[in-house]
C-alpha positions as CSV (number, residue, x, y, z in Angstrom):
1,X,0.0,0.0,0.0
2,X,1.5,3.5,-1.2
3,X,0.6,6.2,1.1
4,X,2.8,8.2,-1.5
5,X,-0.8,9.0,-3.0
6,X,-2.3,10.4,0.1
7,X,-0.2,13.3,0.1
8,X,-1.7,16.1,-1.9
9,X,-5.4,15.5,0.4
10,X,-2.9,16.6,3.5
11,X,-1.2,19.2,1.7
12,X,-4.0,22.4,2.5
13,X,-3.8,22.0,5.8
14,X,-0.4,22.9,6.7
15,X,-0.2,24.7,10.3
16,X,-4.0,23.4,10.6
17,X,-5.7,21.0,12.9
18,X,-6.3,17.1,11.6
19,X,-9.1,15.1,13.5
20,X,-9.3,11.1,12.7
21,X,-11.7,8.7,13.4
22,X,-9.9,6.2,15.4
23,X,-12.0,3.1,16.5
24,X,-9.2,0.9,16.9
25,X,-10.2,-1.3,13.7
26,X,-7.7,-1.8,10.9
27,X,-9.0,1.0,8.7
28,X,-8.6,3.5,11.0
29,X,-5.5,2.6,12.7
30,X,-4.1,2.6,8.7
31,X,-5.2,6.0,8.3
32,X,-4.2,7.2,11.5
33,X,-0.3,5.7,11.1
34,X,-1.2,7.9,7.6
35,X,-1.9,11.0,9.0
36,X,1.2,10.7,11.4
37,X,3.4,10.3,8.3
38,X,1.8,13.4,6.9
39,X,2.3,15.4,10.4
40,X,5.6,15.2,10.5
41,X,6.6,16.1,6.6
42,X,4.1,18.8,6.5
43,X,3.3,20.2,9.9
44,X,0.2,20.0,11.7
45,X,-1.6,18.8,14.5
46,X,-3.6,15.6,14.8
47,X,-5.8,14.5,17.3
48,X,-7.2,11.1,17.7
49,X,-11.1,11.1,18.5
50,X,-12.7,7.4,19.8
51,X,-16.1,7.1,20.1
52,X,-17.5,5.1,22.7
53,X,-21.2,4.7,21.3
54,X,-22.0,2.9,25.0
55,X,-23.8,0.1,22.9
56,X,-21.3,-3.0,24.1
57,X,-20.3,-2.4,27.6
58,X,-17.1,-3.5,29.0
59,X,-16.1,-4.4,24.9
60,X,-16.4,-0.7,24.0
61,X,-14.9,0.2,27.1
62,X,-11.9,-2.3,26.4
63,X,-11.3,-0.6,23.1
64,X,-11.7,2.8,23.8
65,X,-8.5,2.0,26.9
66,X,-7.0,0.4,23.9
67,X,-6.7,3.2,21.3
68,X,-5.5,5.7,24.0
69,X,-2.9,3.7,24.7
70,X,-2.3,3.2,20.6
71,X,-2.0,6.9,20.2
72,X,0.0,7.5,23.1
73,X,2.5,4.8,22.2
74,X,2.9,6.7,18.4
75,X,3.1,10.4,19.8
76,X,-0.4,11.5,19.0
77,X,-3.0,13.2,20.7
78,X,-6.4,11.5,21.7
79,X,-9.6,12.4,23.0
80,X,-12.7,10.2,23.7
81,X,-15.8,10.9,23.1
82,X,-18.9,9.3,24.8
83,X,-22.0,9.4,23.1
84,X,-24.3,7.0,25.7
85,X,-26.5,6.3,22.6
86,X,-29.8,3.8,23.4
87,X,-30.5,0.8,21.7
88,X,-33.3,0.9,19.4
89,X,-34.8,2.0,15.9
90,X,-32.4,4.1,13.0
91,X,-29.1,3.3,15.7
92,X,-26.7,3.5,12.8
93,X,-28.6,6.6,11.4
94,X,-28.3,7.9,14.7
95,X,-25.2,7.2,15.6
96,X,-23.8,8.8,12.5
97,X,-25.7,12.0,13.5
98,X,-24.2,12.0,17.2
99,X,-20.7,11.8,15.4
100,X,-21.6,14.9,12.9
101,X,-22.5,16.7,16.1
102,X,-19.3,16.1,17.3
103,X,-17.3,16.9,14.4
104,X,-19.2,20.0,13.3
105,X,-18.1,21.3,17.2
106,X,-14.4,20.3,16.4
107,X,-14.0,21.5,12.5
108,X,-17.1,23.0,12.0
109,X,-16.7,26.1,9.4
110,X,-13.3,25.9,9.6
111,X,-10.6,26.2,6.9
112,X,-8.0,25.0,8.6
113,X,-9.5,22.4,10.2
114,X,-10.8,18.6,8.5
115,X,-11.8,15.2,9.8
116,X,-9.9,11.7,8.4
117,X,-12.5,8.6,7.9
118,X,-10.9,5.3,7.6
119,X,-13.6,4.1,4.4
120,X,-11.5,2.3,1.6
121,X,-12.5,0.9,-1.5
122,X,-14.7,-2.2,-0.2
123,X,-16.7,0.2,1.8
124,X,-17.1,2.2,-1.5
125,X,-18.6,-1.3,-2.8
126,X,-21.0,-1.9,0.3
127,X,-22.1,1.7,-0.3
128,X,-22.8,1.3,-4.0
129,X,-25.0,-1.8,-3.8
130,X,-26.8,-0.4,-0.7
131,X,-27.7,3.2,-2.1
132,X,-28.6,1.4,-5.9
133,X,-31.4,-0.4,-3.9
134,X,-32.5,2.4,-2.2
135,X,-32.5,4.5,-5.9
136,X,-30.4,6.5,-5.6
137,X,-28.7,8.9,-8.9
138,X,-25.3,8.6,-9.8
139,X,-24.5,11.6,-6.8
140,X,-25.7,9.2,-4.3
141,X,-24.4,6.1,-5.8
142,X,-20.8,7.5,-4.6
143,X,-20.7,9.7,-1.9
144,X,-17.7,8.6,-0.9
145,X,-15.1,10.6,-1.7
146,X,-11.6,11.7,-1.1
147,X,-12.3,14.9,0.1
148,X,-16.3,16.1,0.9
149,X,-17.8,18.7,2.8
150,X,-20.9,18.3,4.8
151,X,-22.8,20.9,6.8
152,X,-19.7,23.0,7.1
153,X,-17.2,20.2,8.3
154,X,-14.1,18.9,5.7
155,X,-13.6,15.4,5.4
156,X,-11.1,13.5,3.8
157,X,-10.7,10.1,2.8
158,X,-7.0,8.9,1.9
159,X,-7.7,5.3,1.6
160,X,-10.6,5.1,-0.8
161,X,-7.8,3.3,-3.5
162,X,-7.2,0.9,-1.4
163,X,-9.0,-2.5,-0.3
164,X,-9.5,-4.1,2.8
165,X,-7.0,-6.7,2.1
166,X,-4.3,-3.8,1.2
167,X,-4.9,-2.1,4.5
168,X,-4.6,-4.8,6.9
169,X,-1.5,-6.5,5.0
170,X,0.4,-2.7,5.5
171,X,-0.9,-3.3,9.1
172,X,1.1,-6.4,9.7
173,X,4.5,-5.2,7.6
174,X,4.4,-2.7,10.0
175,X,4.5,-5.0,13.2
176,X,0.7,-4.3,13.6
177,X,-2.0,-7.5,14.3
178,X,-3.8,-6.5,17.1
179,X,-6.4,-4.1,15.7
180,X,-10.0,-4.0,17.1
181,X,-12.9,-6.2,15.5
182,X,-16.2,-5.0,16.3
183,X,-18.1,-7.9,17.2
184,X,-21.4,-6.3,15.9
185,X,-19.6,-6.7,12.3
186,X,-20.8,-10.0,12.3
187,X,-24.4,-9.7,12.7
188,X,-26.0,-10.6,9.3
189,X,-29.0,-8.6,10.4
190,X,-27.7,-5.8,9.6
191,X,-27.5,-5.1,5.9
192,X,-24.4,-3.5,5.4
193,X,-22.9,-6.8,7.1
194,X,-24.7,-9.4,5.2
195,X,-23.3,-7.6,2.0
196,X,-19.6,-7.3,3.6
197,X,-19.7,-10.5,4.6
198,X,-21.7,-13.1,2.2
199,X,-23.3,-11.5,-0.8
200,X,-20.0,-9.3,-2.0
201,X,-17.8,-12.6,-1.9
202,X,-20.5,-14.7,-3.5
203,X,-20.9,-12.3,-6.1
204,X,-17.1,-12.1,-6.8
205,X,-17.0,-16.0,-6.6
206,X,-19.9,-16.8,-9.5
207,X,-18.4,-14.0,-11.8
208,X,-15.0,-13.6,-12.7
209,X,-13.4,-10.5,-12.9
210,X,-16.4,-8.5,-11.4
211,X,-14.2,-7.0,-8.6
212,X,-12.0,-5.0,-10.6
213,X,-15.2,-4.4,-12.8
214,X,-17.0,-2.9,-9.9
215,X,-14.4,-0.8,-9.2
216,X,-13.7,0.6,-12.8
217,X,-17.4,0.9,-12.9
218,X,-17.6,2.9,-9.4
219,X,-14.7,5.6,-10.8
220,X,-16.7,5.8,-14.0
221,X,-19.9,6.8,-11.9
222,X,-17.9,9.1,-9.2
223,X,-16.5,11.0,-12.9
224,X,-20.0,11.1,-13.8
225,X,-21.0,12.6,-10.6
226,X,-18.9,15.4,-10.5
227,X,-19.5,16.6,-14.0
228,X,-23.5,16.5,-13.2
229,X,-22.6,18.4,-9.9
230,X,-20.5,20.9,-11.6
231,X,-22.6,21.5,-14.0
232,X,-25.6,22.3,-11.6
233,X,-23.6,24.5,-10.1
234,X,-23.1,26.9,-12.6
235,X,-27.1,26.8,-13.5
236,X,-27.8,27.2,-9.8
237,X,-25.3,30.4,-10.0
238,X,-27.5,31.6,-12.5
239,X,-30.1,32.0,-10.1
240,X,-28.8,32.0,-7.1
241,X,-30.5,34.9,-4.6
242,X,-34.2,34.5,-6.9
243,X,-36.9,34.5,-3.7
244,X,-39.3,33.3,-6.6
245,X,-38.0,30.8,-9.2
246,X,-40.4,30.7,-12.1
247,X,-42.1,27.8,-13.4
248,X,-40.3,27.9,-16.6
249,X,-37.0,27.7,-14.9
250,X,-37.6,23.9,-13.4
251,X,-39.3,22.5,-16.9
252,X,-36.3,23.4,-18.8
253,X,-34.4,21.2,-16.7
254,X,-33.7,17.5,-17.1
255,X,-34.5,15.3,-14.9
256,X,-30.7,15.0,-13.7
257,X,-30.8,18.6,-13.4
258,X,-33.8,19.3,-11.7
259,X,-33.2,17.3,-8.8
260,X,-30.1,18.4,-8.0
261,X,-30.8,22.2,-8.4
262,X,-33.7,21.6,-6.1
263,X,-31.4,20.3,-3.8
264,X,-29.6,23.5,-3.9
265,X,-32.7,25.2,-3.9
266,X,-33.6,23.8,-0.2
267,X,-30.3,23.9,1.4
268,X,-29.8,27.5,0.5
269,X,-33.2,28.0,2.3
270,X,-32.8,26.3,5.5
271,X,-29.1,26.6,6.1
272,X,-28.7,23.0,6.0
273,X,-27.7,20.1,3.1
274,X,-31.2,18.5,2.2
275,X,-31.2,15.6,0.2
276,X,-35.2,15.0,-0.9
277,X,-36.4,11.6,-0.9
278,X,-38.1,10.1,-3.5
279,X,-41.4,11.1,-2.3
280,X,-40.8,14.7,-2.3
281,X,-39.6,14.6,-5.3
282,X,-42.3,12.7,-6.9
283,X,-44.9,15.3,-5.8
284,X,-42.6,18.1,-7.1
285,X,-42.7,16.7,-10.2
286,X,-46.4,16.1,-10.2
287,X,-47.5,19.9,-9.3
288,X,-45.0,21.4,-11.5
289,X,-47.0,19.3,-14.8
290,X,-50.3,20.4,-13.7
291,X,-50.4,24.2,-14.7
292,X,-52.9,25.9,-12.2
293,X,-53.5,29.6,-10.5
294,X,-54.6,27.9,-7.3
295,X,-51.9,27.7,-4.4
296,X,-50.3,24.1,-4.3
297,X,-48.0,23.5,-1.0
298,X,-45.3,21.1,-0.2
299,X,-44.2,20.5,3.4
300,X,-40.3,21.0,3.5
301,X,-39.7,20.7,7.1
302,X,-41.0,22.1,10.5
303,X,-40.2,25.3,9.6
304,X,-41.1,26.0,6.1
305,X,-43.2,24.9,2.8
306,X,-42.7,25.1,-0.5
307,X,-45.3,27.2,-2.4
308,X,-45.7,26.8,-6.1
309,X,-48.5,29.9,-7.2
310,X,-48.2,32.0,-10.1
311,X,-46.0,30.0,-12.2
312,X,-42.9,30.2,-9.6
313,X,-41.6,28.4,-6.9
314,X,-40.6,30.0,-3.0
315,X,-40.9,29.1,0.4
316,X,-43.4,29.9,3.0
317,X,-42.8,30.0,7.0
318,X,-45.0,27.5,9.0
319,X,-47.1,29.0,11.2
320,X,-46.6,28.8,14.9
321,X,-49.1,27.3,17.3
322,X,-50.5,30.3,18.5
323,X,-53.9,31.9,17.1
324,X,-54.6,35.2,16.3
325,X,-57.7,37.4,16.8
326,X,-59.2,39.2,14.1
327,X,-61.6,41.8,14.1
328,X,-63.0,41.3,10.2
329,X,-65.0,44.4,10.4
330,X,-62.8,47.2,11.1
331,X,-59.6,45.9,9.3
332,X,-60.6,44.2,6.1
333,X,-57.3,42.7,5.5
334,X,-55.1,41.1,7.8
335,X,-51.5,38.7,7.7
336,X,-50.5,35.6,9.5
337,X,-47.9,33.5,8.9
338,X,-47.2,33.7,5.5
339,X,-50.6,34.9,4.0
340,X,-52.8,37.5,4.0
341,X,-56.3,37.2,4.1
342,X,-58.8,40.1,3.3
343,X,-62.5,40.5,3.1
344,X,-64.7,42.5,1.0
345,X,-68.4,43.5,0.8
346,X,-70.1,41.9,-2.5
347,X,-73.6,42.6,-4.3
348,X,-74.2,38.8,-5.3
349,X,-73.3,35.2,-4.7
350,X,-70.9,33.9,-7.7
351,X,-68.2,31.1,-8.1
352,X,-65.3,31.2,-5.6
353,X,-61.8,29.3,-5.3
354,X,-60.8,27.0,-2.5
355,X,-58.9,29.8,-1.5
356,X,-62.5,32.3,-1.2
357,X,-65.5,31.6,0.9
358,X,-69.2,33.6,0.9
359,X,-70.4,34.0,4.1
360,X,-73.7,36.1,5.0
361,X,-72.2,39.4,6.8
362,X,-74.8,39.7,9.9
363,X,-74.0,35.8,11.0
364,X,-70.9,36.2,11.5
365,X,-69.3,37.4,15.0
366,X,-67.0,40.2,14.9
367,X,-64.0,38.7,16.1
368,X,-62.8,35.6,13.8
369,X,-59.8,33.6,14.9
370,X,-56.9,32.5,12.3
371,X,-55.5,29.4,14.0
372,X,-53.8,25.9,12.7
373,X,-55.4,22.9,11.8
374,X,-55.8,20.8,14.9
375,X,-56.1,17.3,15.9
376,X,-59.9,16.3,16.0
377,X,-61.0,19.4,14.1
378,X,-64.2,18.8,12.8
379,X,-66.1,20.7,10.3
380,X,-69.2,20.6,8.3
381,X,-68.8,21.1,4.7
382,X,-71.2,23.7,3.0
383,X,-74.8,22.0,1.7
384,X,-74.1,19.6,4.3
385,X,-75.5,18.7,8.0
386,X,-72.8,16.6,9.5
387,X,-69.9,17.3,10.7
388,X,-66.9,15.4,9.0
389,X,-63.1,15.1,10.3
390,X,-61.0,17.6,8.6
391,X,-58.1,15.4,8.1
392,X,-60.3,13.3,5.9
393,X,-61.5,16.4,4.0
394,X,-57.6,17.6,3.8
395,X,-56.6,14.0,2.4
396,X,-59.8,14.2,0.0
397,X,-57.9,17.4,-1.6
398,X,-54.7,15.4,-1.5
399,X,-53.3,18.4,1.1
400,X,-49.9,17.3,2.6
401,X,-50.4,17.1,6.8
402,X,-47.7,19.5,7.1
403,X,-49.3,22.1,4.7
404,X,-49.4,25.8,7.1
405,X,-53.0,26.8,6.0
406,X,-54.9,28.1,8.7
407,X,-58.3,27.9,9.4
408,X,-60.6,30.4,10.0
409,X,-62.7,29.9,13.3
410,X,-65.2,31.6,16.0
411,X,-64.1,31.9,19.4
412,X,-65.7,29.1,20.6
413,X,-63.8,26.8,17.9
414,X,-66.3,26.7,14.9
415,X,-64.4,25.8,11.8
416,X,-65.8,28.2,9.4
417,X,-63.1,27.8,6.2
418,X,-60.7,25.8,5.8
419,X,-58.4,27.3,2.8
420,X,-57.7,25.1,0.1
421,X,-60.2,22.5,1.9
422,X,-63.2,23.4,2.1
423,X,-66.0,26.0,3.1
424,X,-68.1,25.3,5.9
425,X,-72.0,25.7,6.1
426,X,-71.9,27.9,9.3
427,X,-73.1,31.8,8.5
428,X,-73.8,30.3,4.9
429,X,-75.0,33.0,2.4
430,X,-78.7,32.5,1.0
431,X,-81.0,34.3,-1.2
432,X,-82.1,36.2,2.0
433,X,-79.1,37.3,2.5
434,X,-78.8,41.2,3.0
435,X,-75.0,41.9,3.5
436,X,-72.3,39.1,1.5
437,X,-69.1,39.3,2.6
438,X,-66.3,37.3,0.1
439,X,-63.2,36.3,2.6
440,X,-59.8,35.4,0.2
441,X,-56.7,33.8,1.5
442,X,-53.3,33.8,-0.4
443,X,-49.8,33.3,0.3
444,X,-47.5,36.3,0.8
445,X,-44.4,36.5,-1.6
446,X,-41.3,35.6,0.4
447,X,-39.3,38.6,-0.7
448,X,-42.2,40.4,1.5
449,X,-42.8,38.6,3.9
450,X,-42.0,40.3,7.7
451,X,-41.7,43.0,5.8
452,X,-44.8,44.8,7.5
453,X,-47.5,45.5,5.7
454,X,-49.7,47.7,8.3
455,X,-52.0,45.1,9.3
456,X,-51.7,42.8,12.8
457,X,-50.3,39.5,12.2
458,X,-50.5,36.6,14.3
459,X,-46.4,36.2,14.8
């Protein structure tokens, strides 16, 4: 194994701070001994960082004892880290998240500052297999790479050219034998370990040749990759800063294109990298086919929605929990979280939107109350008698659960609109009807919105 290739990874941080992964496993004792090499040609400091994930008891505990005294007996720092994680659903997706923690507090935002992961080429393999089930594009299908950045922290991978076997034979030329072994590695109930383990060498075994095919094919997709990812980076710098992306933008793009620029498109939002899963992306696709005026919404996160009106595309805030009072007749337009909604006196009935109800004037109490969509809301739909759930109403209009339309209710909890839902029977206009009032509810820009508009608002 030539670490002469690792060099140029190492080179940028000169005078920096390196962190590695050190379990104590072959992998990362070989690119620990790597980064030591590196230290002392170029000049920087390097800290070993064990986690102790509290899973095995006295087996993690023997381990973590062990890699202190590995570092200490090669010169270089250490510092454990216990994570006292509980056993139970999404552990590895857990654990993974406990370590970003970790590393965005060491090396977070920093330029001078990286993390070293131990993955070589047979975990480039596993990873491969594993993300083509899940469906992922050719960006996902290697995310494994020499050097990455994700949410703000550097990591680099020197050993990706090298294969397990590779790694542990420079272990024992170099008087090394006694590395850790997880015992959790061997339990086939976990996928990753079933595919390490039996399927990988099977498949090797029936077909000739299809290791180093694999791995040809795996460089061929990672040169793929980067040209797709370049090449949504410059279309994202053409429109970089737009609050409101029109319509046309995202139907010019191919599907490759699209997906990855919306990508872009969230993460610049919410601060964060947001990878959209497959059934986000499937009802992006179907609202942007389906040209419409009405207000279509797509739950991003806790905080915020996508809203595709007008022939563009922007974000919405959620709402908060809290309600808002509004006195209809003396302020004829008011804003809450990311809409406005206004009333106005008409002369006759005539069709409305989801997003406009009729209600007759003198029903109506003077103080309404914009509010969220609650559990057990009831409401009963205009021409109707009984109430129905308004979660079945919501899924009847195909609604997300985490759209932010309010509702617009009386004091003592009458639903009396639901936007986008429905339009309730309660204050219903009839042909005796001597003052009609028309309510409207739309979503706010987001170039304007917070930006005051006069009017209360229930933040």
């Amino acid at each position: 194994m030539n670490l002469e290739i690792c060099g140029k990874l190492f080179e940028s941080f000169r005078g920096g701070t390196l962190y590695a992964g050190f379990s104590g496993g072959a992998d990362s004792t070989a690119v620990l001994l790597a980064a030591r090499l590196y230290r002392e040609r170029i000049g920087f400091r390097l800290t070993a960082v064990h986690f102790d994930h509290g899973l095995r008891g006295e087996e993690s505990r023997g381990e973590a004892r062990d890699a202190a005294r590995f570092a200490a007996a090669h010169g270089i720092e250490f510092r454990l880290v216990e994570l006292h994680l509980a056993p139970g659903p999404n552990l590895e997706a857990r654990a993974r998240n406990a370590r970003l923690d970790v590393w965005k507090r060491l090396a977070g935002n920093r330029h001078d500052a990286a993390v070293i992961l131990g993955h070589h080429a047979d975990d480039r393999a596993e990873t491969l297999l594993l993300r083509l089930l899940r469906g992922s594009n050719a960006s996902g299908l290697v995310p494994l790479r020499e050097r990455s950045r994700v949410e703000g922290v550097t990591f680099l991978r020197p050993l990706l050219r090298f294969r397990r076997s590779e790694i542990e034979a420079f272990l024992r030329d170099n008087g090394i034998s006694g590395w850790a072994v997880d015992s959790s590695n061997a339990d086939e109930s976990l996928t990753r370990n079933a595919l390490r383990n039996r399927i990988l060498p099977a498949l090797y075994d029936l077909t000739p040749g299809s290791e180093s095919g694999l791995f040809r094919s795996l460089d061929a997709l990672a040169d793929d990759a980067v040209f797709l990812e370049a090449e949504a980076d410059r279309r994202w710098n053409e429109i970089a800063g737009t609050v409101e992306i029109p319509f046309g933008f995202w139907r010019r793009q191919p599907p490759a294109m699209r997906v990855r620029l919306l990508r872009r498109f969230l993460a610049a939002e919410s601060g964060r990298d947001f990878v959209p899963n497959r059934s986000f992306l499937d009802r992006f696709e179907a609202m942007l086919s389906v040209p419409s005026p009405e207000l279509r919404l797509l739950p991003v996160d806790a905080e915020r929605t996508l809203a595709l009106r007008n022939e563009s595309v922007s974000f919405l805030r959620n709402p908060p929990a809290n309600p808002a009072a509004w006195r209809w007749r003396e302020l004829p337009e008011t804003v809450w979280n990311g809409f406005r909604l206004t009333v106005e006196t008409v002369s006759a009935a005539g069709p409305v939107t989801l997003y406009e109800a009729l209600f007759d004037a003198d029903a109506l109490p003077d103080e309404l109350i914009l509010d969220r969509r609650r559990d057990g809301d009831r409401l009963v739909p205009f021409g109707e008698a009984k109430p129905k759930p308004l979660k079945k109403l919501r899924c009847d209009r195909k609604i997300p659960a985490g759209s932010p339309l309010p509702v617009l209710r009386t004091n003592a909890g009458t639903i009396l609109w639901a936007p986008g839902i429905r339009h309730s029977n309660h204050a219903a206009a009839t042909p005796a009807t001597a003052r009609l009032v028309r309510f409207a509810c739309a979503a706010i820009p987001a170039e304007v919105q917070g930006a005051g508009t006069g009017t209360p608002s229930g933040n």
